[in-house]
Each structure stands twice: as C-alpha cells, then as structure tokens.
C-alpha positions as CSV (number, residue, x, y, z in Angstrom):
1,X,0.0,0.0,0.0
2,X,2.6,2.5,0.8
3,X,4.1,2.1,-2.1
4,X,1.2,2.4,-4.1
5,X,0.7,5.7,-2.7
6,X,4.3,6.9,-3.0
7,X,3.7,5.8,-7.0
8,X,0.3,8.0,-6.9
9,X,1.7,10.8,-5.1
10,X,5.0,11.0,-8.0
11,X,2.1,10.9,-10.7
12,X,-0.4,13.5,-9.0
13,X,2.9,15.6,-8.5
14,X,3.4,17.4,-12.4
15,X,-0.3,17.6,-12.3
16,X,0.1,20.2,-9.0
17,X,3.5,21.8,-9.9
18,X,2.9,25.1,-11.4
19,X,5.9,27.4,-13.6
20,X,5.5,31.0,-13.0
21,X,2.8,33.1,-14.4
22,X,3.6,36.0,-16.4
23,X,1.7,38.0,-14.0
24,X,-0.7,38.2,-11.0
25,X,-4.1,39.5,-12.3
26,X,-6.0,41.8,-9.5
27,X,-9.6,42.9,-10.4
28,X,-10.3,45.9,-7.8
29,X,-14.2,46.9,-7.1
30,X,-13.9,50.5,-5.9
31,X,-16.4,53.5,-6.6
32,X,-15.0,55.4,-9.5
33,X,-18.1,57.3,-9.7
34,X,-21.0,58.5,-8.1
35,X,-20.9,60.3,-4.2
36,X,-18.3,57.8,-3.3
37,X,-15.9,58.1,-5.5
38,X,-14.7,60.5,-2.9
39,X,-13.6,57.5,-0.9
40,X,-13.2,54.9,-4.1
41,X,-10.7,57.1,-6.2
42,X,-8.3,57.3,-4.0
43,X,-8.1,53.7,-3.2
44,X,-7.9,53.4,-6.9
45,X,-4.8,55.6,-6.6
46,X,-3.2,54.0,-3.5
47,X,-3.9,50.9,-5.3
48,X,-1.9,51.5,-8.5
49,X,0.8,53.3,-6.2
50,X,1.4,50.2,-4.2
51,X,1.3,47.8,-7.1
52,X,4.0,50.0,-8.8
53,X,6.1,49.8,-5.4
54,X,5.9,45.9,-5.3
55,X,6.9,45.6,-9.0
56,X,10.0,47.8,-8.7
57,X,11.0,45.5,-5.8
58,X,10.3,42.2,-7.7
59,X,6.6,41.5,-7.8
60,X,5.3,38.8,-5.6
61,X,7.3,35.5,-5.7
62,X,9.2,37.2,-8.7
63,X,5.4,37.7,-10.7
64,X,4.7,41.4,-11.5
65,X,1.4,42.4,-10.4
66,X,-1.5,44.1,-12.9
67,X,-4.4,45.3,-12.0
68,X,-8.2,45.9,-13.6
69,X,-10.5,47.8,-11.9
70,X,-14.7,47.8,-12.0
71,X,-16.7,50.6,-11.0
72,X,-19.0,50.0,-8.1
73,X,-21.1,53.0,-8.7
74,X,-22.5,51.6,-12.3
75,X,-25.0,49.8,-10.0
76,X,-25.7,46.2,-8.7
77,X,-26.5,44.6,-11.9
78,X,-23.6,45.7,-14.0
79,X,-21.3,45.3,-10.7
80,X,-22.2,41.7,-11.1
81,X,-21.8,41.5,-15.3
82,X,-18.1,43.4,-14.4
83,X,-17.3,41.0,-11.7
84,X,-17.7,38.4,-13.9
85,X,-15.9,39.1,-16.7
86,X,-13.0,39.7,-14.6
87,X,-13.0,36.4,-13.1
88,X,-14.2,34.6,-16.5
89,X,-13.0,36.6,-19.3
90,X,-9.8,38.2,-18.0
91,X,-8.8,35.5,-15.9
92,X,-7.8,37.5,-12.6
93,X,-5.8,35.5,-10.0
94,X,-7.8,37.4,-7.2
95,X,-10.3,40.3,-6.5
96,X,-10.7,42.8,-4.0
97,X,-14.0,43.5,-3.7
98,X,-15.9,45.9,-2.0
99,X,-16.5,49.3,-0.3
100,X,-20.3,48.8,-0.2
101,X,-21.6,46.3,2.1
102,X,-24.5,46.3,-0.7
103,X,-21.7,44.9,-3.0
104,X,-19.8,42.4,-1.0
105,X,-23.2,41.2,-0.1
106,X,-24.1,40.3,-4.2
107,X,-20.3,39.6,-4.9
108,X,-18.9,37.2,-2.0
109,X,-21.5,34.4,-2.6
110,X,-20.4,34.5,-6.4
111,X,-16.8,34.7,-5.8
112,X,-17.8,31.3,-3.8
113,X,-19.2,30.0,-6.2
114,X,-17.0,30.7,-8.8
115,X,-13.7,29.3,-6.6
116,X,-12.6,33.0,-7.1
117,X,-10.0,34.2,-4.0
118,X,-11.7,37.7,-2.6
119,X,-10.6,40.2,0.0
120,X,-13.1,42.4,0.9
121,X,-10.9,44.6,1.6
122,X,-13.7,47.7,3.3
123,X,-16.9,46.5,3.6
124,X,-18.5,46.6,6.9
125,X,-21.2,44.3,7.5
126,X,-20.5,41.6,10.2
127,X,-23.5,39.5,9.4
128,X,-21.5,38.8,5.7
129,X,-18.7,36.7,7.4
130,X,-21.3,35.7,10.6
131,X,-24.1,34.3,8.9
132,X,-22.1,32.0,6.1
133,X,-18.7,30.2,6.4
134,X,-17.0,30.8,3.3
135,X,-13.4,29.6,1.6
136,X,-12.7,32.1,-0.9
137,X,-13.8,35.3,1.2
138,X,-11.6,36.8,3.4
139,X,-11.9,40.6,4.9
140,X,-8.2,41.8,5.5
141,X,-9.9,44.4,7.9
142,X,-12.5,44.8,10.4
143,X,-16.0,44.9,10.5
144,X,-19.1,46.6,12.3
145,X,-18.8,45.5,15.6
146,X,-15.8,46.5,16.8
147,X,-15.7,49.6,14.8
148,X,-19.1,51.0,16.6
149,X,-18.1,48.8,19.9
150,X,-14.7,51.4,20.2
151,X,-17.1,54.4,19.0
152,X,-19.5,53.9,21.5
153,X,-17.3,53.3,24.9
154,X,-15.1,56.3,23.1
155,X,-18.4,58.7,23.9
156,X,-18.9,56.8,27.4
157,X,-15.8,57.9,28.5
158,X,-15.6,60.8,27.4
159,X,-19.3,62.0,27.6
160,X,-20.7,59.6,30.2
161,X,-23.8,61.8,31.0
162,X,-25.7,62.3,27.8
163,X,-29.2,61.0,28.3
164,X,-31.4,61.2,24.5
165,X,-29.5,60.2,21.3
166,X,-30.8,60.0,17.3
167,X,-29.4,58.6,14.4
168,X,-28.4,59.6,10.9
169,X,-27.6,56.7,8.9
170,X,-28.2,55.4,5.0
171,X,-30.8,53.4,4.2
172,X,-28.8,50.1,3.4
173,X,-27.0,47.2,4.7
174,X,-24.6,49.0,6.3
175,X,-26.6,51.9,7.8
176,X,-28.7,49.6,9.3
177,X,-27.1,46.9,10.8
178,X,-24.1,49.9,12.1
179,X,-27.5,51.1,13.8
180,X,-28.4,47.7,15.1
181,X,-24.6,47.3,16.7
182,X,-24.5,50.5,18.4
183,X,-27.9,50.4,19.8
184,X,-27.8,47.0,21.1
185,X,-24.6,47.4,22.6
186,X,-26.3,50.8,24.3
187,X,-28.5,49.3,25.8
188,X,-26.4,46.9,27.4
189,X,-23.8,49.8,29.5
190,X,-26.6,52.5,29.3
191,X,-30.2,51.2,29.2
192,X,-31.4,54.8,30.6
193,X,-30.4,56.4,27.5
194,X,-33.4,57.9,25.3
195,X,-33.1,57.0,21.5
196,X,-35.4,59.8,20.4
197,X,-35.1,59.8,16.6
198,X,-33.9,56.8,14.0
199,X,-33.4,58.4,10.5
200,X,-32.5,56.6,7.2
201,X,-32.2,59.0,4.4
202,X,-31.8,57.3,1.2
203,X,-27.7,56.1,-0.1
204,X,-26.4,59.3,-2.0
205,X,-29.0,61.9,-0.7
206,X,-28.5,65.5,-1.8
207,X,-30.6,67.3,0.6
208,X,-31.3,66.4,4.3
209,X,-33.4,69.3,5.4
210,X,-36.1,67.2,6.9
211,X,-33.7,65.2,8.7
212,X,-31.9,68.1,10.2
213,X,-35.2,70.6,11.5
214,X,-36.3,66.8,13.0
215,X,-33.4,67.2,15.0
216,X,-33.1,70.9,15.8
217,X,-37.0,70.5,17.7
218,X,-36.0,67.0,19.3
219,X,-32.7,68.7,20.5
220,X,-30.7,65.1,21.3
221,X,-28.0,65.5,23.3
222,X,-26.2,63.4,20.8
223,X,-26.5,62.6,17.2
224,X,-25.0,59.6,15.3
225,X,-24.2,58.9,12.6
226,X,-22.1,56.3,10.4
227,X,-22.6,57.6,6.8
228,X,-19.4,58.0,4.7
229,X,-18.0,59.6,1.6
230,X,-20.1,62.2,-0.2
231,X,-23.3,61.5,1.5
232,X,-21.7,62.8,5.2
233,X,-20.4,65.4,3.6
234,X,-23.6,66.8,2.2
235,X,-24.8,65.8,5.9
236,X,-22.2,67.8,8.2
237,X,-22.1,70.6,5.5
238,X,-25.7,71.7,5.3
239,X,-26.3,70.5,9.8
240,X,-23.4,73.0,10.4
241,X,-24.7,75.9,8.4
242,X,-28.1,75.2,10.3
243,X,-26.0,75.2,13.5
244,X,-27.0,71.6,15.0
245,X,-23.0,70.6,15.1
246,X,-23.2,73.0,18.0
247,X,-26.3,71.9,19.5
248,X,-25.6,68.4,20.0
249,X,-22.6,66.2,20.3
250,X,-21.8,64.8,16.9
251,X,-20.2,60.8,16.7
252,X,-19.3,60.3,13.0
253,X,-18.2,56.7,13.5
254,X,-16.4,56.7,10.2
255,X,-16.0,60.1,9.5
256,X,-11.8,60.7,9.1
257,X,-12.2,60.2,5.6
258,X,-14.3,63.5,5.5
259,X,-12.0,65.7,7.6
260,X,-9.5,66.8,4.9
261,X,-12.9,67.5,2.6
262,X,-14.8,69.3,5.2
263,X,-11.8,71.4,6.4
264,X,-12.7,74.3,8.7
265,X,-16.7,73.5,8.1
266,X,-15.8,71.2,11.1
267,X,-15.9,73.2,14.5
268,X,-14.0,71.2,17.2
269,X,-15.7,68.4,19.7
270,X,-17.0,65.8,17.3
271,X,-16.0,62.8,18.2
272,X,-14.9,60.7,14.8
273,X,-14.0,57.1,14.1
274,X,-11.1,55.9,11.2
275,X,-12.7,52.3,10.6
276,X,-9.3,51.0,12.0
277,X,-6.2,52.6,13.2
278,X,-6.0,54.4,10.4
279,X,-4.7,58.2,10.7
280,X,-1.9,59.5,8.5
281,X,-0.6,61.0,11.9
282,X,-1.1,57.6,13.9
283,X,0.3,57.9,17.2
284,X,2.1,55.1,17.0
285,X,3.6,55.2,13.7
286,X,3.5,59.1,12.3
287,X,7.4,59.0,13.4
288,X,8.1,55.4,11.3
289,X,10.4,56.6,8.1
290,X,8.6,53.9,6.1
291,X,4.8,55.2,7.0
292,X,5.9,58.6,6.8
293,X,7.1,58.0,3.0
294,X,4.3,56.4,1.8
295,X,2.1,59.1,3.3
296,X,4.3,61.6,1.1
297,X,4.4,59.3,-1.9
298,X,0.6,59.5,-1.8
299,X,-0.3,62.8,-0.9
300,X,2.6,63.9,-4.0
301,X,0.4,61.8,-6.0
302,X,-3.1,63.3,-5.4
303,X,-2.6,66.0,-3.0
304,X,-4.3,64.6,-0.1
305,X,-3.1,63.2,2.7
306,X,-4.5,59.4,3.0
307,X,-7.3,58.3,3.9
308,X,-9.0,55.0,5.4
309,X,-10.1,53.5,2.0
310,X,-6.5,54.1,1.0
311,X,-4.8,52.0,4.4
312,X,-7.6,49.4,3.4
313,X,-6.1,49.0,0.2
314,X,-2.7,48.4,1.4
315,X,-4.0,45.9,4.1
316,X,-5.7,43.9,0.9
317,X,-2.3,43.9,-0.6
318,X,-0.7,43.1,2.3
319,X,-2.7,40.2,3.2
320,X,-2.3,39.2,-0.8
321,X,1.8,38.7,-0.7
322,X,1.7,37.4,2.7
323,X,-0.6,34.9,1.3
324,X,1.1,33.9,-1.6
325,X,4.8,34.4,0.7
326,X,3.0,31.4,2.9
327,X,2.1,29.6,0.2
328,X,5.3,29.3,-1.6
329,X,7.3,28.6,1.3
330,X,4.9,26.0,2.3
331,X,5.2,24.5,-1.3
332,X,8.8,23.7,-1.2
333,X,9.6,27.6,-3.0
334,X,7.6,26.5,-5.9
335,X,4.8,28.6,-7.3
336,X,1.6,28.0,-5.6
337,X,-2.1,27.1,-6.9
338,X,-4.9,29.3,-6.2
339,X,-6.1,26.8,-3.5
340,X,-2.7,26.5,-1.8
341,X,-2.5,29.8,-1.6
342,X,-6.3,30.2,-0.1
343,X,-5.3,27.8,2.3
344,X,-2.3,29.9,3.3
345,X,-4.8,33.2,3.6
346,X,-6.2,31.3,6.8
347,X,-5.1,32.7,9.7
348,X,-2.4,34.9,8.6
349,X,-0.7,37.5,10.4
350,X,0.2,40.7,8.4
351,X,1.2,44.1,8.9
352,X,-0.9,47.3,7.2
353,X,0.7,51.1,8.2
354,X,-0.9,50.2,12.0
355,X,-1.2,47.2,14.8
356,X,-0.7,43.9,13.1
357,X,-3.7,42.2,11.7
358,X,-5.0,38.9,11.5
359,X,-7.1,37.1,9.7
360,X,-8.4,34.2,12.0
361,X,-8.7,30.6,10.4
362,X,-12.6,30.0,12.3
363,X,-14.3,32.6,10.0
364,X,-11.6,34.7,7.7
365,X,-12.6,37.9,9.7
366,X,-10.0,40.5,9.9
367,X,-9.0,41.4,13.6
368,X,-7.9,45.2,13.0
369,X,-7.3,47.3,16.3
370,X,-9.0,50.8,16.3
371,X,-8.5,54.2,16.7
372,X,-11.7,56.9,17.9
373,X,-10.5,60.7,18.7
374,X,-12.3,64.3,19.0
375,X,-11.6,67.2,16.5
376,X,-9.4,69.7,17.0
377,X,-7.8,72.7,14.7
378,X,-4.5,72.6,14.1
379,X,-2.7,76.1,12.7
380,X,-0.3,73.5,10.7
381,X,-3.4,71.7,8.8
382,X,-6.6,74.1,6.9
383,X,-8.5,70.5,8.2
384,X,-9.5,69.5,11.7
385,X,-7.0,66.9,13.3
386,X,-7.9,64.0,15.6
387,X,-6.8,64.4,19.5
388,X,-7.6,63.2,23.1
389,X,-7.0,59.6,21.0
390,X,-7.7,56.3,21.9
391,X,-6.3,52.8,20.2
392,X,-8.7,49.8,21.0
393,X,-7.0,46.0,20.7
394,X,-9.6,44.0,18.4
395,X,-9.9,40.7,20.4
396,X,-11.9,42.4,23.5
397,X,-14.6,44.4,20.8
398,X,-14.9,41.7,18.0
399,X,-17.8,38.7,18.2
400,X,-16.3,35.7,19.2
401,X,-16.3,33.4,16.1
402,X,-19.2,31.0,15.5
403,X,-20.9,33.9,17.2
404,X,-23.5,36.3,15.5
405,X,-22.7,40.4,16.8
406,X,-26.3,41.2,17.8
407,X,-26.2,38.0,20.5
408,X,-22.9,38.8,21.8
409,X,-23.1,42.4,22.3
410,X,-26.7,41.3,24.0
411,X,-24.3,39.6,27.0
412,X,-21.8,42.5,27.3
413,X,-22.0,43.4,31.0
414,X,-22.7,47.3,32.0
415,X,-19.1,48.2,32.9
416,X,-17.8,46.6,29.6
417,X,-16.8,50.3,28.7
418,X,-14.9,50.8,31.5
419,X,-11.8,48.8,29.8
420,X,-8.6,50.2,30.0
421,X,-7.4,51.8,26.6
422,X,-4.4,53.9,26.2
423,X,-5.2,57.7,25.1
424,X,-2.5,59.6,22.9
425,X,-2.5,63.6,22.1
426,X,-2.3,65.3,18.8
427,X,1.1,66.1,18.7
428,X,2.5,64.3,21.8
C-alpha cells in the first residue's frame, strides 16, 4: 500500500507543480463614480501606487502584479456582469471587492461559487462573514462590531452623561445593521439612555433638510451617525450651516475620511472614528520613516493626505503577498495554486501602516485594532485633526467566532466600557 501511494503521489505531483505566471491579475471593485468616488478614487490611486512599489522590488514570488479595476457606482447589476468578466473573461488571480456592504453582499457568494479568492478589503457588515462560512472570502480588515463597539465606549468615557441620542444613517446594509450594533450594545452599559429619533435617508442623498429641523426641535444631546463619503459630507455641511454641530454632540463613527474635505466646516468636539487605526498622523507610527514616506508618496500623487479607503487597500495587498509568501514557502519555494495559496490566507498574520492584523482561520474575519478621537484645529493643517486619541485592541470588541454580533453584544456586562485603553494627544 505504501508504495502504491508513493507511486500516486510521484504521478499526482506534475499535475500540482505550477511554472510561474507572467503575472498576477488583481480585479479591484472600488467606486469610480457616483458620491463615493470621494472615498473609491483614492483607493484606486493608493492601489496602482502600491502595485507600482511591489513591481520595482520584484513582484510577488518574482510575478509582476496588474491590475483591472470595476466601477461599483455603475450599480448592482452591472457590478455583477463586471465582476464576472473579470473572473471569467480576463482570468484574474484574485479580487478585492468591496467598499459597499451592498456589494460584498451580491459579490462574496459569487466569488464562492466561482472558486474566485476575494478580499473584501472595506466592507463593513458583520453579518456577511457571521451568517455563512465561506473559503474564498476573506476581509483583510475589520468589520461593524468592533468599529461601533470602540465608538460607542469612546463617547462613554468621554461623555458619560448624555441621556437622549438620534441617528443619521443610509438606508442600506450597512446603515442599518451599524445602527443595530451600536444600539444593542447601548443598551447593554446605558439602558437609561433615550433613543429619540432613528433616520435613514436614502444612499447618495442630496438634501437632508427634513432630517436636520427633525433634530433641531427633538434637541438630542447626541446625534450619530455612520454615513461616509459624499453622503456625510452633504450631511455635516448643510447640519453645520443650520447650526446643530453646535447643538448636539456629533459621533461620526467613520467620519476621518471627510475631515481633509470638510476642512474648517468642522468646529471642534465631534467625536470621529477611522474604521481601524488608520490616521496618517497615527500615534504610534506618524514618526516610522517607512509610514511617513508612503504618506508623502501619496499625498505627491493626489494632493491629499490618506485616507482610510487608502490604508484598506494596502492591508488587501498586504494580506495578498503574505498569502502567496505562505504559500510558496509552504510549497517547497515553488509557485503556488490558487487553492494552496487560499489555504495559506487562513489565519495569517500581516502588517498594514498600524497594529498587526490577522485574519483568524474560524471565520476569515480581519481582527484590525482601532483608533476613535475628538476634532481639533491645528494652525499646521486648513482641516480638523484627531486628539484626546484612543487605540482599542480588536480581540476584546470583536464577536467571538461561531458567534452572530447582535447576540454577543446582547451579553456585554454594563461596565464593559470601562476597559482600559491607552489615550494619545495630537502632537504628543
């Protein structure tokens, strides 16, 4: 017998070995147009950036990396047609797909099915990765839960006594179940608290009038909200001319991709989440020569300073030459198949410009640590800067796995926000 099987393994060998490609296909989803293009393009930017950075320095495994992007803002329909062709008509080794929750939602169940190796490298929505066990997905970031977790003990601490709160979120997947996540885990350490108004303007709204005199008469103490891109821009812009940034506490749980865009229409005191640790003057790296250069490269390259979307992109690539570094080392430094180097994406450890991430083998969830501050001006920025911050480790504020978020966060004891989490000043 074992001879039989040393024969079969010699003959199955050839069959497994693979020569190099000429190339490693990536087929990006971003928004290239529509309101959130303000938060695709320059993913699309960092994107081509890094790609050009791994080529000059050999590609991965020695393989040049190219890359083909599809526009998520052409709609669900042709997101799916465009996702398809990539996989089945251009032949791409992997995809990063998506911003939207909406997206991932329609593409990770047909990357699954078509064997196709997917990072969803910044959708939100926890329930994608909770309520299915896939092999091809993986999210080389965080998700939901502990991105509103680290919002929500960030305004405990710091505001402990508000007592009424409404919410201003887009009427989709991840507007809703952001909602769900925060309120749940409300009610857990503060069950007194009053939610007085729950608001879900349609995605890519251009006027929120209604919204905002519903709020000036209920006069919340705070308001929430975890819209992104153009939509909370529109939002803040036309709430601070109407003065309700000063009437209530703002939370905009994502909003340091707006900051730069928003500039001095931002008065000090809102308290803003980066959807990571992800703040091109991190506390902990804003002094590391390598961070500090890519943050140049970048901000040569479009004029801005990065953003979020932009670290999310680097984490995707990270995780992808970590991956295939895995894989080839596993295989004897030969190149890998596409199912080797899935296998290797299990569980990996990789760095993005922040805390080391990881991608844990039970449920290919991201573990990403987190970073909430308050607004403050800055004479060396024309933007509002983030200080009084605070860096969250993931494992305490992300569901367990096997575990859906809403049923977790339902058994999080009252004094769960009073965990110990190191603060950092602008500047210090």
């Amino acid at each position: 017998m074992g001879a039989l099987l040393g024969a079969a393994g010699l003959m199955a060998g050839p069959a497994f070995a693979q020569d190099k490609p000429k190339e490693v296909k990536v087929g990006i989803a971003t928004f290239l147009s529509g309101p959130a293009s303000v938060f695709g393009v320059p993913a699309k930017a960092a994107a081509e950036m890094i790609a050009e950075e791994i080529n000059k320095k050999g590609g991965i495994g020695g393989v040049p990396v190219t890359l083909s992007f599809i526009d998520e803002g052409a709609g669900g329909e042709a997101l799916v047609s465009n996702f398809r062709r990539l996989v089945q008509d251009e032949k791409v080794d992997v995809t990063f797909s998506a911003i939207s929750s909406g997206s991932c939602q329609q593409l990770a169940p047909l990357a699954e099915d078509l064997k196709m190796m997917n990072f969803m490298w910044d959708c939100g929505a926890a329930s994608i990765l909770e309520a299915k066990k896939y092999r091809y997905n993986f999210r080389s970031q965080a998700n939901a839960t502990p991105e509103m977790l680290a919002v929500l003990i960030y305004l405990l601490k710091t505001k402990p006594d508000f007592k009424t709160i409404a919410v201003v979120n887009q009427d989709y997947a991840w507007g809703r179940e952001s909602w769900e996540i925060f309120s749940t885990a409300l009610k857990q350490m503060k069950p007194d608290v009053k939610i007085v108004a729950e608001l879900f303007p349609k995605f890519g709204a251009p006027d929120y009038s209604t919204e905002i005199s519903r709020l000036m008469a209920l006069r919340p103490d705070v308001v929430l909200t975890t819209s992104w891109g153009g939509d909370l821009d529109t939002l803040v812009r036309q709430a601070g001319q109407r003065g309700l940034l000063r009437q209530s506490t703002f939370v905009l749980g994502i909003g340091e991709t707006s900051l730069q865009r928003l500039g001095k229409d931002l008065p000090e005191g809102l308290i803003v989440g980066a959807r990571g640790d992800h703040w091109f003057l991190h506390p902990e790296m804003k002094n590391d020569p390598a961070f500090k250069a890519f943050n140049e490269a970048f901000r040569a390259k479009t004029g801005a300073w990065p953003i979020y979307s932009v670290y999310h992109m680097q984490q995707a690539f990270s995780a992808l030459q970590g991956a295939y570094e895995k894989a080839i080392k596993t295989n004897g430094g030969k190149w890998p198949t596409r199912e080797q180097v899935v296998d290797a994406a299990s569980g990996l450890e990789f760095k993005g410009w922040g805390r080391p991430i990881t991608m844990r083998a039970e449920d290919n969830q991201g573990l990403e640590a987190q970073l909430v501050g308050v607004t403050k001006a800055d004479p060396a920025h024309n933007f509002m800067v983030l200080d009084n911050m605070m860096l969250f480790e993931p494992k305490s504020i992300t569901t367990p796995p096997g575990q859906k978020s809403v049923d977790w966060l339902k058994t999080l004891p009252a004094d769960f926000y009073k965990m110990n989490v190191p603060t950092f000043k602008h500047g210090g």
